[in-house]
MARFI-188720 format. One record per residue (C-alpha): chain; x, y, z. Coordinates in Angstrom, 1 decimal, always signed. Layout:
N
> chain; u; v; w
> A; X; Y; Z
...
***
This chain:
88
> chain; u; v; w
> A; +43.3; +49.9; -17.3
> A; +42.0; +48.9; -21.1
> A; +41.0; +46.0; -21.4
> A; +42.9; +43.8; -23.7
> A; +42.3; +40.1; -26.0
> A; +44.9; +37.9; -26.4
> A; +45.7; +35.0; -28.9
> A; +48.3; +32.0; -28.6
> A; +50.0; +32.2; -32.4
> A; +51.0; +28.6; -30.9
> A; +48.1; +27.0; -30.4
> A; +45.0; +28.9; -31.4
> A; +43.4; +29.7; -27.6
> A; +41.8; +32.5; -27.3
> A; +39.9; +32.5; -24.0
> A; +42.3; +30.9; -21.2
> A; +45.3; +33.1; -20.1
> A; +47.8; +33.1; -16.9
> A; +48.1; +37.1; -17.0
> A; +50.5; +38.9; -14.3
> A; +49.7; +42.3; -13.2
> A; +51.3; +45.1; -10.7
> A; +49.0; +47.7; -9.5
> A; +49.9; +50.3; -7.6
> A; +46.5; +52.0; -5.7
> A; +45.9; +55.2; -3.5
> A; +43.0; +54.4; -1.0
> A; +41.5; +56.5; +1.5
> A; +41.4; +54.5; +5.2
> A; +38.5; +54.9; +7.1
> A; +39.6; +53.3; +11.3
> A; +36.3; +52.9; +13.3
> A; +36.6; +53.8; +17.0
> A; +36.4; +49.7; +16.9
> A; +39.2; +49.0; +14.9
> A; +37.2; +48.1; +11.7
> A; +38.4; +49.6; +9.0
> A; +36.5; +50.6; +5.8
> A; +38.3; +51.5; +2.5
> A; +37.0; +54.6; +0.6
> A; +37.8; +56.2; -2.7
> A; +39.9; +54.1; -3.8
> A; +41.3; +54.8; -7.2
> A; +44.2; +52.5; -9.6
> A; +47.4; +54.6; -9.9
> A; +48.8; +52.7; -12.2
> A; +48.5; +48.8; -13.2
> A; +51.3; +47.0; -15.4
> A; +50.8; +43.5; -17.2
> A; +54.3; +42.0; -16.5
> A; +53.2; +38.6; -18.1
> A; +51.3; +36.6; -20.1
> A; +50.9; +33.0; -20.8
> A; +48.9; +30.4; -22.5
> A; +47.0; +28.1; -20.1
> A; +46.2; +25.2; -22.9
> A; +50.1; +24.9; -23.9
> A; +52.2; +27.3; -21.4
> A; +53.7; +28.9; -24.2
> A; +54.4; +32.5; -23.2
> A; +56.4; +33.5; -26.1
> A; +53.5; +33.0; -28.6
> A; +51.1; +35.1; -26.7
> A; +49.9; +38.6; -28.8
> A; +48.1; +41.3; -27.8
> A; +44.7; +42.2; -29.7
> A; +43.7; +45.5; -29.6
> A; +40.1; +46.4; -28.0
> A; +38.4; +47.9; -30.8
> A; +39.9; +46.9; -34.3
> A; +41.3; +43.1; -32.7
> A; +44.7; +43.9; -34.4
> A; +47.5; +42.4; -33.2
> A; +50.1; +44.9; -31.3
> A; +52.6; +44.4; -28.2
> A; +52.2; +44.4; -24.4
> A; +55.9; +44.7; -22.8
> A; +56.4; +41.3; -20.7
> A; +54.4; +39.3; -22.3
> A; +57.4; +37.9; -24.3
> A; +58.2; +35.1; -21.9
> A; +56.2; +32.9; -19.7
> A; +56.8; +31.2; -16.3
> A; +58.0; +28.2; -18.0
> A; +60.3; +29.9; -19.8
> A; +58.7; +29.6; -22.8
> A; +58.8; +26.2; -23.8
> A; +55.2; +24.8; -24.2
***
């Protein structure tokens, strides 16, 4: 998954974020005659950001995406509300 910046529009923060992700991975199980097991090739599916909040103010609501590259502002689906409902 790319990695992504985000900014507060409420407060200013840049660098502290509650972020909530689903992934969905396919994984090769390895079972030793013991009973240990050992996870191979392991590869992400698919991994969805489902929210985003602040961590200085809780705001959710205020939280934008950055792009990667150019740091323009864009849109992640979910990040639009926060755990406390918004209110920070």
């Amino acid at each position: 998954m790319a990695q992504h910046r985000y900014r507060c529009t409420a407060c200013g923060n840049l660098t502290r974020f509650d972020v909530t992700t689903t992934t969905t991975r396919r994984a090769y199980y390895h079972f030793t005659v013991g009973g240990e097991l050992r996870i191979e090739d392991e590869t992400v599916v698919r991994e969805a950001v489902e929210d985003v909040s602040c961590r200085w103010c809780g705001h959710g609501r205020a939280v934008e995406v950055l792009g990667p590259a150019t740091g323009a502002p864009g849109t992640v689906t979910g990040a639009a509300t926060g755990p406390s409902g918004g209110a920070g």
